[in-house]
DODO-298563 format. One line per 3 residues: their letters; for each residue x, z, y of N, C-alpha, C, O. Coordinates in nm, 3 decimals. Example, Ala and Ser with C-alpha at 12.3 -4.5 7.8 and 13.67 -1.06 7.14 Angstrom:
2
AS) 1.319 0.780 -0.569 1.230 0.780 -0.450 1.320 0.780 -0.330 1.424 0.846 -0.332  1.285 0.708 -0.225 1.367 0.714 -0.106 1.290 0.787 0.003 1.341 0.804 0.114;
***
This chain:
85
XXX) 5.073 6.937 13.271 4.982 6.972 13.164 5.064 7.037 13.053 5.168 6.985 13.013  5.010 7.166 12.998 5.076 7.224 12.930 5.004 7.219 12.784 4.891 7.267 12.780  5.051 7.174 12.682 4.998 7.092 12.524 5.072 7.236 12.424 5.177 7.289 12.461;
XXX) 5.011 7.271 12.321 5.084 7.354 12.172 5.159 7.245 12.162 5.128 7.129 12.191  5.257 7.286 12.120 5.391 7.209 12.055 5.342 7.138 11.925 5.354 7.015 11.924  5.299 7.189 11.837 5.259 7.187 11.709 5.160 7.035 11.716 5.176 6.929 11.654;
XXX) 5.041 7.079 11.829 4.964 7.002 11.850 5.066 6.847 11.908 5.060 6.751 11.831  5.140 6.833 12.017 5.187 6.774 12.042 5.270 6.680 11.931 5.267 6.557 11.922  5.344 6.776 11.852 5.434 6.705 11.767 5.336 6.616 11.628 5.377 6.540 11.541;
XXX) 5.221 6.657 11.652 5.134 6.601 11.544 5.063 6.474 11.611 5.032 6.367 11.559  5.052 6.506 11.706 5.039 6.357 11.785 5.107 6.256 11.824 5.047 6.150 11.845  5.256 6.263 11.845 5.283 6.199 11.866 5.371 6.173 11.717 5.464 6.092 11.711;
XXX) 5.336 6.237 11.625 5.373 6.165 11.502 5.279 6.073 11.419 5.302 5.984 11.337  5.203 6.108 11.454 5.064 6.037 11.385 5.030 5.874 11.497 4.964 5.780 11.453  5.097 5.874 11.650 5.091 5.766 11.661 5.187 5.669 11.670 5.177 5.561 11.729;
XXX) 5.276 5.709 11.612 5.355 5.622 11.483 5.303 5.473 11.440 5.329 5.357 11.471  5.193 5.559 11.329 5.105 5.477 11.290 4.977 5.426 11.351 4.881 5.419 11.275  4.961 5.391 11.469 4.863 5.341 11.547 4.819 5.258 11.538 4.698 5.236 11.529;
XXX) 4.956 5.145 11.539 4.900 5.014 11.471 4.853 4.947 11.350 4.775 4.852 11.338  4.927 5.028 11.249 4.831 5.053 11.097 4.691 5.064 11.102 4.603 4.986 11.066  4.686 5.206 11.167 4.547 5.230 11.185 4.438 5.147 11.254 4.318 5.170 11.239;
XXX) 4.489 5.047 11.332 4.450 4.982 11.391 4.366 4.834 11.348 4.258 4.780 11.369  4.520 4.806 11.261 4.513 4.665 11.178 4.399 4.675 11.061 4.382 4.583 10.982  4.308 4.823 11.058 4.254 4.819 10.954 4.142 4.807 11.028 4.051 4.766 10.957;
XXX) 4.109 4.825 11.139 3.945 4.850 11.174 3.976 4.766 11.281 3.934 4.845 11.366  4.019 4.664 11.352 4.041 4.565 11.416 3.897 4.493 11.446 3.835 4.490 11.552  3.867 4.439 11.331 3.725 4.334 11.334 3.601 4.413 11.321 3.496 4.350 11.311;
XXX) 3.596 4.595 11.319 3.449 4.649 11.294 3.385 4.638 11.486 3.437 4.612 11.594  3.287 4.665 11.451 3.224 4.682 11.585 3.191 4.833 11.637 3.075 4.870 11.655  3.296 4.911 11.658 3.245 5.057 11.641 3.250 5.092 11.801 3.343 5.052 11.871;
XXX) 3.135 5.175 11.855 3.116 5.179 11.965 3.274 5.271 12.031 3.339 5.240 12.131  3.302 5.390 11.934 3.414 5.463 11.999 3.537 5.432 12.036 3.621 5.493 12.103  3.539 5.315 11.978 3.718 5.233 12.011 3.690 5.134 12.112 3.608 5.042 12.118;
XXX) 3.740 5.158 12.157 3.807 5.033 12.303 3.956 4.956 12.272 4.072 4.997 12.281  3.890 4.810 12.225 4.005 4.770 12.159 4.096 4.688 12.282 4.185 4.613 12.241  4.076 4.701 12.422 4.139 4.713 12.512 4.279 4.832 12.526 4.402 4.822 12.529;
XXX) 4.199 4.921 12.531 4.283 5.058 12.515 4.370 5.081 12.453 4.474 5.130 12.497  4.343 5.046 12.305 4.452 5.053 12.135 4.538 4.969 12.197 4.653 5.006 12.220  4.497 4.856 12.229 4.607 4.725 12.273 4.711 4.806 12.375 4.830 4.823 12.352;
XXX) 4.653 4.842 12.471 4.750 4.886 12.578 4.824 5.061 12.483 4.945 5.079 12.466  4.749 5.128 12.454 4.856 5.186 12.360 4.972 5.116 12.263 5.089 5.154 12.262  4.932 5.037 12.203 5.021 4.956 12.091 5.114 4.915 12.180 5.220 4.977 12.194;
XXX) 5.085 4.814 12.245 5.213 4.681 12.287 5.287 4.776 12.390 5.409 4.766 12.403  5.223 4.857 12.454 5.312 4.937 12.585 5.430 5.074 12.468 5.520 5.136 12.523  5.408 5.086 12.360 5.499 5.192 12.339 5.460 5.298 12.398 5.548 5.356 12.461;
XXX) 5.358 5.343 12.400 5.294 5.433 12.521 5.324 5.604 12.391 5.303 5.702 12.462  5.335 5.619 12.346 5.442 5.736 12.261 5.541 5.746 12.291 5.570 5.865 12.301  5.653 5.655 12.322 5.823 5.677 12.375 5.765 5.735 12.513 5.817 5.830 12.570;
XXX) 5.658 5.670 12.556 5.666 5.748 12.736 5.636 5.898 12.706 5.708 5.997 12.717  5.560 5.891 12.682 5.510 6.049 12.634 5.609 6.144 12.640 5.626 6.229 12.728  5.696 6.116 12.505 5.805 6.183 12.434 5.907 6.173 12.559 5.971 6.276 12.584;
XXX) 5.930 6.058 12.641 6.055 6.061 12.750 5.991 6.201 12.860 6.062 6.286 12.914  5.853 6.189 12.868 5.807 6.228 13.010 5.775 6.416 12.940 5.728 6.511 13.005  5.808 6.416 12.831 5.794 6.566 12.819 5.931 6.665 12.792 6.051 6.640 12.775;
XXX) 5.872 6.761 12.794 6.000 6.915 12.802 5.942 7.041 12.761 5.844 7.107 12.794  6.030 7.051 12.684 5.975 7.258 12.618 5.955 7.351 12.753 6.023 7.339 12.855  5.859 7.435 12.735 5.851 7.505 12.778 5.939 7.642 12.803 5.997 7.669 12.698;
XXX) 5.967 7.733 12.905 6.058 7.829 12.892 6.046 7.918 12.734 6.143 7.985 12.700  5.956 7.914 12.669 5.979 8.020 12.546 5.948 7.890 12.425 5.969 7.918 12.307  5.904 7.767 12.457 5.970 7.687 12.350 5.830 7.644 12.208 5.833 7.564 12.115;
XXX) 5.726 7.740 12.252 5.617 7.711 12.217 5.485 7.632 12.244 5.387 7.610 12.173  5.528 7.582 12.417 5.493 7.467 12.482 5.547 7.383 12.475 5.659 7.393 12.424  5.482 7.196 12.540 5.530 7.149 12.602 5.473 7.084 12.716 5.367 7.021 12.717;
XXX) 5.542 7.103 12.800 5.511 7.036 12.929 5.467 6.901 12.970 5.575 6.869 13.020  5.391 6.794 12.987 5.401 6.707 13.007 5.411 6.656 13.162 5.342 6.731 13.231  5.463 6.571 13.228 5.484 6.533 13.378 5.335 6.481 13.401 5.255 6.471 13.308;
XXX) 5.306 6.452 13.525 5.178 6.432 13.530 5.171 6.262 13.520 5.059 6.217 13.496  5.259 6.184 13.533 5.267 6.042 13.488 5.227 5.958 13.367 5.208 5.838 13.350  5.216 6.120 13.250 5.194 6.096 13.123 5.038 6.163 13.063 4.969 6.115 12.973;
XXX) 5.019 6.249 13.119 4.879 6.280 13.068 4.798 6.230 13.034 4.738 6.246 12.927  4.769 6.122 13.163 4.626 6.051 13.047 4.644 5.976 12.960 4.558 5.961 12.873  4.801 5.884 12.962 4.811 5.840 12.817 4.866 5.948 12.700 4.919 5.904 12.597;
XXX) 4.851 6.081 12.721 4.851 6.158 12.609 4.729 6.197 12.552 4.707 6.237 12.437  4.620 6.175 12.683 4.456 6.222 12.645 4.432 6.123 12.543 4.388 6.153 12.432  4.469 5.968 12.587 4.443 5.902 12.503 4.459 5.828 12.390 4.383 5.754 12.327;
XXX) 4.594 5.865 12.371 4.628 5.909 12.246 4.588 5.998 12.161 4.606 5.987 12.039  4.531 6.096 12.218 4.501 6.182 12.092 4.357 6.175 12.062 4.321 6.215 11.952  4.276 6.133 12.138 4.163 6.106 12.131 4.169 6.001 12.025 4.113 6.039 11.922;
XXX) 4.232 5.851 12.015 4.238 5.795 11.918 4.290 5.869 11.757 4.235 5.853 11.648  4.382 5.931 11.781 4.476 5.972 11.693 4.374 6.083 11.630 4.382 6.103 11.509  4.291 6.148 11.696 4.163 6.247 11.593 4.099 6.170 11.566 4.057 6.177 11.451;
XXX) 4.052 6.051 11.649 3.919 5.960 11.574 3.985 5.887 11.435 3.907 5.885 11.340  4.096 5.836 11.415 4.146 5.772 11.294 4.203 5.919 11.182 4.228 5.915 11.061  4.208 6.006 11.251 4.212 6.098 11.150 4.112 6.187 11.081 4.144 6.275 11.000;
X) 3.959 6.150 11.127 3.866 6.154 11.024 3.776 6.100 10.947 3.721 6.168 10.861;
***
């Protein structure tokens, strides 16, 4: 899977703070979070995989991700836009 860099680097900086974001809306009842999911993002470090399992692209404006990592990059960023509006 091939991700904008830009885009990439904003994601996986923003889930950084995951568990912040997390610790704040913990107890709401909101249909879009799966607080299964956050959990297995949080406690797994599932950002270091990401970041291990990716590589620039030949001109450096991509990045590549292995296919081991994708869907925990889908779902990361899917969280990571929902706490960012």
């Amino acid at each position: 899977m091939k991700v904008d860099k830009l885009e990439f680097k904003r994601v996986v900086n923003e889930a950084a703070h995951l568990a912040f974001h997390y610790s704040q809306i913990k107890d709401t009842d909101d249909i879009n979070i799966n607080n299964d999911e956050l959990e297995y993002l949080i406690s797994n470090n599932i950002h270091h995989k990401v970041i291990n399992a990716s590589k620039k692209s030949l001109f450096g404006d991509k990045v590549i991700l292995q296919a081991s990592a994708e869907k925990d990059y889908v779902l990361l960023k899917k969280y990571i836009d929902y706490f960012r509006e």
